[in-house]
C-alpha positions as CSV (number, residue, x, y, z in Angstrom):
1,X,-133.5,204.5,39.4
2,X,-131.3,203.5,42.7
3,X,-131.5,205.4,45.3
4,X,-127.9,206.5,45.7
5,X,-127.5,206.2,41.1
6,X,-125.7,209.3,39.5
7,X,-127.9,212.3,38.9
8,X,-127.2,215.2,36.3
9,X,-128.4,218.4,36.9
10,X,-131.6,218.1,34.5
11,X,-132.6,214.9,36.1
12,X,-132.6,216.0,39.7
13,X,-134.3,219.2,39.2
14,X,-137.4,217.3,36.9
15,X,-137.3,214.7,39.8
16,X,-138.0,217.9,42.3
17,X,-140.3,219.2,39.8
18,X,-142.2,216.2,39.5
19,X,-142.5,214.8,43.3
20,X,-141.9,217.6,44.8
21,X,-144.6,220.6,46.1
22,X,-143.3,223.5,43.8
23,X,-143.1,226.1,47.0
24,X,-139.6,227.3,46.4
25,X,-138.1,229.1,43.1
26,X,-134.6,227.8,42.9
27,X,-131.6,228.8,41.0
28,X,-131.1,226.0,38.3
29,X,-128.1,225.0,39.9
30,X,-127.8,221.5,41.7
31,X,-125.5,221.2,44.7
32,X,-124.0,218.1,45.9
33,X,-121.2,218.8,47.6
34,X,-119.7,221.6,50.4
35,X,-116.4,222.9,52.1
36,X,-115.8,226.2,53.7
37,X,-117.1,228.9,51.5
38,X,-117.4,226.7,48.2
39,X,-120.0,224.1,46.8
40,X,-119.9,221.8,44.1
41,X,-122.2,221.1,41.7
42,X,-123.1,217.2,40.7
43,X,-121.2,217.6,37.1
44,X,-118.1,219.1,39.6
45,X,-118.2,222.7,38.9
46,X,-116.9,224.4,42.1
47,X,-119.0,227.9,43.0
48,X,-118.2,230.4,45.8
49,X,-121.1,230.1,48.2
50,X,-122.6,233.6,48.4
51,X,-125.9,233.3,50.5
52,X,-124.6,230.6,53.2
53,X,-128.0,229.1,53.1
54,X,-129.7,232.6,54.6
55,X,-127.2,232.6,57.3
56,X,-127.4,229.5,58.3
57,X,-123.9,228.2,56.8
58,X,-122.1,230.9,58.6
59,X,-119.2,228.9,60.0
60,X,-118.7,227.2,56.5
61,X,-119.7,224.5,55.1
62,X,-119.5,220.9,56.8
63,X,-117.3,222.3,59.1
64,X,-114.9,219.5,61.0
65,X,-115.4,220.4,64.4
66,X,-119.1,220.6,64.1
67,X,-119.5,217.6,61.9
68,X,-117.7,215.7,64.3
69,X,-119.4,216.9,67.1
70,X,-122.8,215.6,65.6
71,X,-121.7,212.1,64.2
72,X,-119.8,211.4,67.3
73,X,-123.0,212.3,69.4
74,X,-125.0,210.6,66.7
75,X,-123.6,207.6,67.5
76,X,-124.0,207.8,70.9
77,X,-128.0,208.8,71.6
78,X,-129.5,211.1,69.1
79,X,-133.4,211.4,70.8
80,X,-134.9,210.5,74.1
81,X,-137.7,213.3,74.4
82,X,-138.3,216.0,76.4
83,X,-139.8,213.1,78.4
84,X,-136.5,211.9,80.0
85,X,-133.5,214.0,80.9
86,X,-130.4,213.6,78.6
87,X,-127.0,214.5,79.6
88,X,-126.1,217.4,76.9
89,X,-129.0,219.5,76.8
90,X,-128.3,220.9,80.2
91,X,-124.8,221.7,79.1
92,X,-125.9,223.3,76.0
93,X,-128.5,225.7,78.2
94,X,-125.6,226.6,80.6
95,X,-123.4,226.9,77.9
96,X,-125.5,229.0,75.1
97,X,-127.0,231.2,78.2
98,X,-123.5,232.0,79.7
99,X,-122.4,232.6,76.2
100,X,-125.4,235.0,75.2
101,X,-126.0,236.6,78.5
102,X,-129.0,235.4,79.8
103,X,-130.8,233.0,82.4
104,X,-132.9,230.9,80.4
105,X,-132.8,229.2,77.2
106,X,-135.9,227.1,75.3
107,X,-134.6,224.7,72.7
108,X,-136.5,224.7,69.4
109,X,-135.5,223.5,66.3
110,X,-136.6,225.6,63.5
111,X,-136.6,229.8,63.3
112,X,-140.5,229.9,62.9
113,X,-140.9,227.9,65.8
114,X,-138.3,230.1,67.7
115,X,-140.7,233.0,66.8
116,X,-143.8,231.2,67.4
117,X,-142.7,230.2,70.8
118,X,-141.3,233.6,71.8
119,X,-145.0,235.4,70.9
120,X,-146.2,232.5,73.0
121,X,-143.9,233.4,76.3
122,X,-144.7,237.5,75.6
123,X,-148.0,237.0,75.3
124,X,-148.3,234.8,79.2
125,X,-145.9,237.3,80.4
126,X,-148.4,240.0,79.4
127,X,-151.4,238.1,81.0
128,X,-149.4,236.5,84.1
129,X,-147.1,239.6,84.9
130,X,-147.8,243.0,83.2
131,X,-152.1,242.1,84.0
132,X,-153.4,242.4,81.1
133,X,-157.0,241.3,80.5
134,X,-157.1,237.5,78.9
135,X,-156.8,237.5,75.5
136,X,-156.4,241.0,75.0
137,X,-152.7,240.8,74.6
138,X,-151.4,243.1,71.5
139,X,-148.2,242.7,70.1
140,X,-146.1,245.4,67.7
141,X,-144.0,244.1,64.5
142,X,-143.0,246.3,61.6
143,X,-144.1,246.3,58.2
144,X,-141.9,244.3,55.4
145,X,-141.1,241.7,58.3
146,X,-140.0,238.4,57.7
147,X,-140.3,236.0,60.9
148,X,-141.7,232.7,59.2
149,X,-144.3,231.2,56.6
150,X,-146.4,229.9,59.7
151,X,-150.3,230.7,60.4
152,X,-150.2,233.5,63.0
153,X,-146.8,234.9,61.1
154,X,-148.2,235.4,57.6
155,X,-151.5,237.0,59.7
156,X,-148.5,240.2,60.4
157,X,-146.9,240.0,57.0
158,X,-147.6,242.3,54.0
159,X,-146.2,240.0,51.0
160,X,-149.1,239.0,49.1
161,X,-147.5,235.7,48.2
162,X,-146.5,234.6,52.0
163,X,-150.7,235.9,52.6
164,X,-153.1,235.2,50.1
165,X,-155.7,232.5,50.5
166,X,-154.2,231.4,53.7
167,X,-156.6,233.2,56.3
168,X,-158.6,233.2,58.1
169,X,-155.6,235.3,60.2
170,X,-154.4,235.5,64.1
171,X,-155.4,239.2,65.5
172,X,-153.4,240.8,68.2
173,X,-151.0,242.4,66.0
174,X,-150.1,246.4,65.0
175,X,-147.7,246.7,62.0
176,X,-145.3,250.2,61.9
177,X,-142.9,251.4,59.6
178,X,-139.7,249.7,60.4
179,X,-136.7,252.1,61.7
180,X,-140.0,254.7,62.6
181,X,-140.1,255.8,66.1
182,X,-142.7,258.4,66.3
183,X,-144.9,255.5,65.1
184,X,-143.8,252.8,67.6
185,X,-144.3,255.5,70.5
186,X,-147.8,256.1,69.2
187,X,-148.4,252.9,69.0
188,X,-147.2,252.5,72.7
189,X,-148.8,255.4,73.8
190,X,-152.3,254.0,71.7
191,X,-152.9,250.8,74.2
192,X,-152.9,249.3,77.9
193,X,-152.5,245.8,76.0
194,X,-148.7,246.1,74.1
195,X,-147.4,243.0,75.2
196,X,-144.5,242.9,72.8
197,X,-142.6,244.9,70.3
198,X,-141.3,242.1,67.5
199,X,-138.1,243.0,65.6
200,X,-135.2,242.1,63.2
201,X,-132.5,244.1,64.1
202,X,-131.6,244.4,60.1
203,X,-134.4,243.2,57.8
204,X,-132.5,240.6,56.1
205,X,-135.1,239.1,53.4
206,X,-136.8,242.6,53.0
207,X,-133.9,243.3,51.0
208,X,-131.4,244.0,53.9
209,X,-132.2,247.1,55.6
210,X,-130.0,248.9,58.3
211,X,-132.2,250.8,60.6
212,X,-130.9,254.3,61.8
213,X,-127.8,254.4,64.1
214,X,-129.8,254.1,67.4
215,X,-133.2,252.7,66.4
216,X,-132.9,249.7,68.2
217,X,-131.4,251.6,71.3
218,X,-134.2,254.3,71.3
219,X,-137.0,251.4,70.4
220,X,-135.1,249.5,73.8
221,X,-136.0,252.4,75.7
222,X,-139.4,253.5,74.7
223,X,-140.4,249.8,75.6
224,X,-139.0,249.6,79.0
225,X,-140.7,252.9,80.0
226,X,-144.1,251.2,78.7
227,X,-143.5,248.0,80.8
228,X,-143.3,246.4,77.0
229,X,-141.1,242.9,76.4
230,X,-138.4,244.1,73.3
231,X,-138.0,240.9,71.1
232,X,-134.9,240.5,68.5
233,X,-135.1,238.2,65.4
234,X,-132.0,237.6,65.2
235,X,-132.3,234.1,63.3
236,X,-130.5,235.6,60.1
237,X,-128.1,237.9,62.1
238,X,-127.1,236.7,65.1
239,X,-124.4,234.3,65.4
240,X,-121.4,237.1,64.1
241,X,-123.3,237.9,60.9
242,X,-123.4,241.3,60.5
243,X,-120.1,241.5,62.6
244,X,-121.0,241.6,65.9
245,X,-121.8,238.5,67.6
246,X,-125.6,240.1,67.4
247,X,-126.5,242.7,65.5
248,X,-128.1,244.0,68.5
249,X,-124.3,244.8,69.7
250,X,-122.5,248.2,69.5
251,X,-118.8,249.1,69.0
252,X,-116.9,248.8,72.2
253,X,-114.6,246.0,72.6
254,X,-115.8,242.3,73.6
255,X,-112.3,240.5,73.1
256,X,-113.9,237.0,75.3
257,X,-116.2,236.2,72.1
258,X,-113.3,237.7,69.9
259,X,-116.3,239.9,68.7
260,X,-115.8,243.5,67.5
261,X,-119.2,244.5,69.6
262,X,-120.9,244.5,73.2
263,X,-124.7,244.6,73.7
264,X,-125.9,248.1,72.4
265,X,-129.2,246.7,73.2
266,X,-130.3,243.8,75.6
267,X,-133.8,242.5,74.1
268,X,-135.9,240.9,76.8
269,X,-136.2,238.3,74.1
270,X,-133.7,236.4,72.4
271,X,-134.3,234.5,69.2
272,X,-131.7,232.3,67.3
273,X,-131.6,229.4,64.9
274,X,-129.8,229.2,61.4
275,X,-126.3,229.6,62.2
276,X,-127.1,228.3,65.7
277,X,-125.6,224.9,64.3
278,X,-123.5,225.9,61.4
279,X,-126.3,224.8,58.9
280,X,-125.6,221.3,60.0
281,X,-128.7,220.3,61.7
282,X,-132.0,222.0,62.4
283,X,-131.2,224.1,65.9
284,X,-133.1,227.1,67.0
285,X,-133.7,228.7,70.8
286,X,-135.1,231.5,72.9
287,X,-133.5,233.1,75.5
288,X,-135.1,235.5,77.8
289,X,-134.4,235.8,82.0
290,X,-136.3,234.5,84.9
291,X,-138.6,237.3,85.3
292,X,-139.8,236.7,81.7
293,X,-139.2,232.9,81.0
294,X,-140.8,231.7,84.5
295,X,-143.9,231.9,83.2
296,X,-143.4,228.7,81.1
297,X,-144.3,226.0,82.9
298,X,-144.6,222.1,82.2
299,X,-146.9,221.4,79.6
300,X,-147.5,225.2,78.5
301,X,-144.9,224.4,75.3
302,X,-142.8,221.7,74.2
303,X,-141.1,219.6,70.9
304,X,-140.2,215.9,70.2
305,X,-137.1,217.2,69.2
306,X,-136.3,220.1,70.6
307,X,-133.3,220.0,73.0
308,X,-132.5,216.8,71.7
309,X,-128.4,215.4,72.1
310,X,-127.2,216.0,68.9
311,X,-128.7,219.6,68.7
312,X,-127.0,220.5,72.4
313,X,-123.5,218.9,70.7
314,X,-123.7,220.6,67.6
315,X,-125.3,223.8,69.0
316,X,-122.0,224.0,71.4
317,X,-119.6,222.8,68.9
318,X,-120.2,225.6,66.3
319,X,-120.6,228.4,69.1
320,X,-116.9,227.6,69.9
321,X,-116.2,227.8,66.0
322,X,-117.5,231.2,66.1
323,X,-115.4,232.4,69.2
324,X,-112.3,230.4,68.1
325,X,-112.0,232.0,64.8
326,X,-112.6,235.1,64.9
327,X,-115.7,235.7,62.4
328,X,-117.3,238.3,64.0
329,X,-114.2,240.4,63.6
330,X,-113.6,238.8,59.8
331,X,-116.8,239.5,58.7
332,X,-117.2,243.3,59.9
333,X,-113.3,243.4,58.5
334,X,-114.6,241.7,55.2
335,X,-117.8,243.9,54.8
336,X,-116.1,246.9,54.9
337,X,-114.0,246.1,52.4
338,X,-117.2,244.6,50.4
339,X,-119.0,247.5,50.4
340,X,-116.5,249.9,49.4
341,X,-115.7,248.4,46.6
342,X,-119.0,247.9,45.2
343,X,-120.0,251.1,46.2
344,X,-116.8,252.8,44.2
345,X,-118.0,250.8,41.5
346,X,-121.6,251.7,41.4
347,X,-120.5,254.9,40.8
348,X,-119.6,254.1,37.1
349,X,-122.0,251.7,36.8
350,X,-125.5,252.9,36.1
351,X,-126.8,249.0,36.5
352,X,-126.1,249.5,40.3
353,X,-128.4,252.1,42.3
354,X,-127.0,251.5,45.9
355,X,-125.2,249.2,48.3
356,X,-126.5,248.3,51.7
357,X,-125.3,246.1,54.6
358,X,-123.3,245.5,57.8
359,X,-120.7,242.6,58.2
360,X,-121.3,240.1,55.7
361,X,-124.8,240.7,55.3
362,X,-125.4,242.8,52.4
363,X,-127.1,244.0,49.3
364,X,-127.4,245.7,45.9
365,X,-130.1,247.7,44.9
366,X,-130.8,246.8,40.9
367,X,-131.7,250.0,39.2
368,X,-134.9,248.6,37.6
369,X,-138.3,247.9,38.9
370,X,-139.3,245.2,41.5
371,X,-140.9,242.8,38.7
372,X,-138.1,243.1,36.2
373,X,-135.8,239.9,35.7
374,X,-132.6,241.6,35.7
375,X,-131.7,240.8,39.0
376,X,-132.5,237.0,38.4
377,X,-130.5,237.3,35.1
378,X,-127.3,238.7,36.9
379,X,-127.7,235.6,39.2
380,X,-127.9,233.4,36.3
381,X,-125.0,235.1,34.9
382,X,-122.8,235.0,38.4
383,X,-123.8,231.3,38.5
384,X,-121.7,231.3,35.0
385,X,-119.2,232.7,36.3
386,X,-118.9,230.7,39.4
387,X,-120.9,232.6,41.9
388,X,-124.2,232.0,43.2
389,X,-126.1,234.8,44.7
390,X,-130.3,234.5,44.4
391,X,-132.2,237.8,44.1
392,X,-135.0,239.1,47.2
393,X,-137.9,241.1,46.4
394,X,-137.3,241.5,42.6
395,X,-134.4,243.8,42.1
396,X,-132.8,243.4,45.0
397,X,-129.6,240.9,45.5
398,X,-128.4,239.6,48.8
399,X,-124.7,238.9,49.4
400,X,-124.2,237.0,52.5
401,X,-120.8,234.3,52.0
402,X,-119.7,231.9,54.9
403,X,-117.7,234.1,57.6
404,X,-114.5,231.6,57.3
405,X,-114.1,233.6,54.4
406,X,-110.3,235.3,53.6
407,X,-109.9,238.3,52.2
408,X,-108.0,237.1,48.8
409,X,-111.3,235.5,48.0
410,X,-113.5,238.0,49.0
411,X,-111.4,239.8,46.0
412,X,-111.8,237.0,44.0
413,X,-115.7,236.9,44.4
414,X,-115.9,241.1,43.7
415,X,-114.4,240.7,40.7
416,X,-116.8,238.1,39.8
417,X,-119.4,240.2,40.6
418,X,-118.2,243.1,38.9
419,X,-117.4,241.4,36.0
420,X,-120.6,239.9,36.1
421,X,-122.4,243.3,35.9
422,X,-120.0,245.2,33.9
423,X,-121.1,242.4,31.1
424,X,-124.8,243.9,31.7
């Protein structure tokens, strides 16, 4: 078989079957083909994109400015190293840091190596600045976390699958109940070595869970008064997501990023990726200020890629997408109209226990149990009917579509899915 021959759908998924190490579950649907909020699959069958690649494909897909942005780089220099300067990556750190609202900015290229690196910085800071004892350094994350598939971030997960027969694990950790704050301040209160409380500000691939109106303020707080760095995940929700142009933002006005939000809460950590570049090439970055990221130094952390040309010139161009058009204010528009729908039509339908979500970031409870397949079936059935959704954690399915989205297909795609269910 040539390499560039005609597939069906049958032969490419036996091909990934075959040569391929079986450590995804996909939906039996093969894509070859994107634009804006639709994909095609490789018999032509368009679909309404409905999980944007977890948030990465939030501007769309293959969007113009941001494809030509990397081919035009691309053509130019693509990789030097962090061993020679290049003439976009400084660019890109004024650029994302003015844009974000902080000093300092550490190109990465993947999420889990955002979150590797950012336990990394808290844990010097914690030796080099707060004075804690070597290797004593304790960091706080919350139960039903997802930060990565990586060594040390499995050792903090509870999902047996991501866990079992991969220890031994990486101590230094206390796991709470997420959106708990007695727990966090005993936790605070239990140690001289917190280094770090680790958090998503929604916890996307735990089935999308919106903490309590001023958690993440209160959580802020309580960490400041115990000389504790506050670090937001916000690979899946950042980037106008969930509405805001972080889900760490409130509800005042921020009309310069054409965002609906202004910081609620400033983490002393920043982590981004995903939607960093539009889904269009591997980006990912921490930002933090001088008094926290000074502590890197040369040879403490570094990446081939990282910071490389094309990922400063993508990086910028689909930043600009997100100010230019709006999407933080389409998709908290759009979600509200989302979730009231489906949560009027829950009401009638017994099939449907809840709806949960912010922006376009947002879910329906299944009213079955975890290790049912009636979620999965309602996403075989949505892929019928020209939807494709994928199920998290069993009976939960996450609705997350590309934020270029209008509002006459956002009515299109509810009445898929309501259709879809009604026929359950």
């Amino acid at each position: 078989m040539a390499v560039l021959d005609k597939l069906t759908s049958q032969e490419a998924i036996e091909l990934e079957n075959k040569h391929g190490a079986h450590n995804y579950h996909p939906l039996p649907v093969v894509l070859s083909r994107g634009e804006g909020v639709y994909v095609w699959d490789v018999e032509g069958k368009k679909y309404y994109d409905f999980l944007s690649a977890y948030s990465a494909v939030n501007q769309g897909h293959c969007h113009p400015k941001i494809v030509d942005a990397m081919t035009n780089q691309a053509k130019t220099l693509s990789l030097t190293s962090r061993a020679f300067y290049n003439d976009m990556l400084g660019r890109y750190e004024k650029f994302a840091t003015e844009y974000f609202g902080f000093d300092k900015l550490l190109p990465m290229n993947t999420g889990a190596e955002a979150v590797e690196t950012a336990l990394k910085i808290a844990r010097k800071w914690a030796y080099e600045v707060k004075g804690i004892d070597e290797n004593k350094a304790e960091i706080i994350v919350c139960e039903n976390n997802f930060h990565g598939r990586t060594t040390t971030i499995i050792s903090f997960s509870n999902d047996p699958v991501a866990r079992k027969n991969f220890g031994p694990y990486t101590k230094g950790f206390h796991k709470i109940e997420y959106d708990n704050l007695q727990q966090l301040q005993e936790t605070l209160e239990s140690s001289n070595n917190i280094a770090a409380f680790l958090v998503e500000p929604i916890q996307g691939e735990a089935g999308v869970y919106v903490p309590s109106d001023g958690y993440l303020a209160a959580a802020k707080k309580m960490c400041a008064d115990h000389n504790v760095l506050f670090i937001a995940d916000e690979v899946q929700t950042g980037i106008a997501r969930t509405g805001r142009l972080l889900a760490t933002c409130g509800n005042c006005s921020c009309p310069e990023k054409n965002c609906s939000g202004t910081p609620e809460v400033k983490p002393d950590v920043l982590i981004l990726g995903k939607a960093l570049s539009g889904g269009a090439y591997p980006v990912s970055a921490v930002l933090a200020n001088d008094s926290v990221m000074s502590v890197i130094r040369p040879g403490n952390h570094g990446s081939t890629f990282g910071g490389n040309p094309i990922a400063a010139a993508v990086a910028m161009a689909a930043l600009e997408v997100v100010t230019d058009e709006k999407l933080a204010i389409n998709a908290d528009k759009l979600g509200k109209i989302f979730r009231a729908e489906l949560t009027e039509f829950c009401k009638n339908n017994h099939l449907v226990e809840s709806v949960r979500g912010k922006g376009l970031l947002n879910a329906i409870l299944i009213n079955d149990s975890e290790d049912s397949s009636t979620a999965w079936d309602i996403c075989i059935k949505l892929r019928d009917n020209g939807l494709l959704a994928k199920p998290t954690h069993g009976n939960i399915i996450r609705f997350a579509p590309p934020l270029v989205m209008t509002e006459e297909e956002l009515m299109d795609c509810i009445s898929i899915i309501k259709k879809t269910i009604s026929e359950f």
